[in-house]
C-alpha positions, 0 to 999 in steps of 0.5 A: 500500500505504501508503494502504491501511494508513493507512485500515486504521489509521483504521478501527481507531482509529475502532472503538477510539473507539467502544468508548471512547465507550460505556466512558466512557458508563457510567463518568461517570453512575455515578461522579459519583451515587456521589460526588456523592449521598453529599457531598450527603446529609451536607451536608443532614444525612442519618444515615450509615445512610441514606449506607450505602444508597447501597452498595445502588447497586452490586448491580446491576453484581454481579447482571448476570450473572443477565441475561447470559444472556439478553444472549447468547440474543438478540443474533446479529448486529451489528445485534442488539447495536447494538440492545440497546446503544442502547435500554439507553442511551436508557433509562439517559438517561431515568431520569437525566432524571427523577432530574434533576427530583428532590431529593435532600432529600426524594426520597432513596429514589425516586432511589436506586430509579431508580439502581438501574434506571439501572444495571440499564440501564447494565449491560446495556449492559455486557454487551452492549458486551463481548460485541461487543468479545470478537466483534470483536477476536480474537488479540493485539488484544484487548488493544486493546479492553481498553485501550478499556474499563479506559481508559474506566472511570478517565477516565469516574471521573476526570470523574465523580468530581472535574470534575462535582463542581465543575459541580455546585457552580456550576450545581446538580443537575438541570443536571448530571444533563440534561448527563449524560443528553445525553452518554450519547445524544451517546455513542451516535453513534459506535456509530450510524455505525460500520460496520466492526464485523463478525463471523459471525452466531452459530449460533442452536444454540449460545445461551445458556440461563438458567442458562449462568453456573452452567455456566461453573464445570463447565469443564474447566481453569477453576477454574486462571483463576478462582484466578487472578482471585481471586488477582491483585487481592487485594494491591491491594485490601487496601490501596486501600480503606483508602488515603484513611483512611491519607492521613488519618491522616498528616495531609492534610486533604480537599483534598490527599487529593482531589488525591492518590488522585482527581486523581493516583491515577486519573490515573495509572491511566488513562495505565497502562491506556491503555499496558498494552494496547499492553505487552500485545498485544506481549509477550503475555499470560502475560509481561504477568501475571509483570510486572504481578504483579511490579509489584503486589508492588513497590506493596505492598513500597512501602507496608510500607516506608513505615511504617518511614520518616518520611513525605513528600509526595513519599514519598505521591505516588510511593506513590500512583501506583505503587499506582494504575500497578499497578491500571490495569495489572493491569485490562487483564490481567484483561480480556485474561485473561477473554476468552480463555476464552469459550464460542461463543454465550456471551460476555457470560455467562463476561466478565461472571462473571469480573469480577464475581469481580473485583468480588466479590474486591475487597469481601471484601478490603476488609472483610478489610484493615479488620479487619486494619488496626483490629487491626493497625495499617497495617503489618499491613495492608501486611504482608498485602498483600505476602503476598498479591502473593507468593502471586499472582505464585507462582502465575502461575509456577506454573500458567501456565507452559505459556503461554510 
């Protein structure tokens, strides 16, 4: 019995890797163009409009819900998702190839243009990869394959946004981007050999149509999640934003802000998501979003305190990694909370909207807790952000209740 337990615990560890592996797969390329391609055109003197185009890059992961759909309709099987995963990564590892072979100086809008079809490529990989995970983990353990991905996304941010900044100082930008094409592909052998992922065959009667991501709106007792997703973020996502101008205004210089928010921050991040799962699957989902919102609200209460004190950088450093503890925490909530919602036939389609809510939620606060802070000051700024993490945690109690 105890042999027959260590190779069930191998194999889940092994399926685990290998969502891992596609996370990370999407989260280094994207993270590292992104930082890299903005470091590069200010030093080659690009305008800051033509800098600003670079937002454009991120459409495609707020779009993908268009595709989801179509995601759905033709993937049945393992087989199927293992297929759409694959060509989708092939594909994204042959447009960094090319991106690779061209110069930022004078092929700045041809590479943002094959950007945005990596990412259209990457996202459909996304879609794909969620919707086999919510297939295959049922229960308590999804909370597993959650970790797997918020987990992914900080460690594949932590390399592409600080380590691969430093490779490519030394050895130049086609090296990097030909690196970053083959660890894609290299991503992919996991996925090739698994064999314990397994699932019953969708009924081909219940697929997904077109417009299915409309029709997730028209669901009874779905606007309750939906408040939820819009809800849960906002305290964090008024401060996170404004957090490297922050850092800059008390007086750190470059470096130590990198240190700091990249290092420290998404560092921290990756290790509290990689606990939060585990929290999670044994406490259960509604305790773990009255602790987490909990938390939350402590991270912002922190950072209003701080504005009343004379700051340190120890006082900074706690500050950033309980902002960033509460983060990776409340990524996992919010995956876990998205796939106990979903419609037989439809996975990829109600994941994907429900974060791009998430995403959605995140600029509008950004914005928001701009203006506030430019009219403000950041204590105006913080004071919102713990009004915010109020209205959420109240909320929780308030309508998720029955889940006890």
């Amino acid at each position: 019995m105890r042999q027959k337990n260590s190779t069930l615990y191998r194999a889940e560890a092994l399926t685990l890797g290998t969502f891992f592996c596609l996370y990370v797969a999407q989260s280094i390329p994207s993270s590292f163009l992104s930082t890299a391609l903005q470091v590069m055109m200010r030093e080659q003197q690009f305008s800051l409009s033509s800098i600003g185009l670079l937002q454009l890059v991120k459409l495609p992961w707020i779009l993908k819900f268009l595709w989801a759909p179509l995601v759905d309709r033709h993937c049945l099987t393992v087989r199927d998702y293992k297929r759409c995963i694959i060509v989708s990564e092939v594909i994204y590892a042959g447009l960094l190839c090319a991106i690779g072979l061209l110069q930022v100086s004078s092929d700045i809008y041809l590479i943002l243009g094959l950007i945005i079809l990596a990412l259209i490529a990457s996202g459909t990989q996304d879609i794909a990869t969620d919707s086999l995970a919510a297939l295959s983990y049922g229960g308590r353990d999804k909370s597993l394959v959650n970790t797997m991905q918020s987990s992914g996304s900080f460690a594949g941010t932590l390399v592409g946004s600080g380590l691969l900044l430093v490779v490519l100082h030394r050895y130049g930008w086609q090296v990097v981007l030909l690196c970053l094409a083959l660890f894609v592909l290299l991503a992919l052998v996991p996925l090739g050999l698994e064999r314990q992922i397994i699932f019953e065959k969708k009924d081909p009667k219940r697929r997904a149509g077109i417009g299915d991501f409309a029709l997730f709106f028209s669901r009874k007792g779905i606007w309750r999640q939906v408040l939820f997703l819009l809800l849960f973020y906002s305290g964090l996502m008024a401060i996170l934003p404004m957090l490297r101008p922050w850092l800059v205004d008390q007086g750190f210089d470059m470096g130590s802000i990198g240190i700091l928010s990249g290092l420290l921050g998404t560092g921290t991040a990756f290790v509290s998501s990689l606990a939060s799962g585990f929290v999670v699957r044994r406490i259960g989902i509604y305790r773990a979003r009255k602790y987490f919102a909990t938390l939350i609200l402590v991270a912002t209460l922190y950072f209003l305190i701080l504005t009343q004190v004379e700051v340190s950088t120890l006082l900074v450093s706690i500050g950033v990694m309980l902002l960033w503890a509460a983060y990776g925490s409340a990524t996992v909530v919010v995956y876990v909370s998205s796939m106990e919602t979903l419609r037989a036939g439809r996975e990829g389609t109600d994941f994907t909207v429900q974060i791009v809510i998430t995403h959605l939620c995140g600029m509008g606060m950004a914005i928001l807790g701009g203006v506030v802070a430019d009219h403000t000051g950041y204590s105006g700024l913080f004071a919102l952000a713990v009004l915010l993490a109020h209205i959420s945690l109240f909320y929780i109690h308030l309508v998720f209740k029955n889940e006890k």
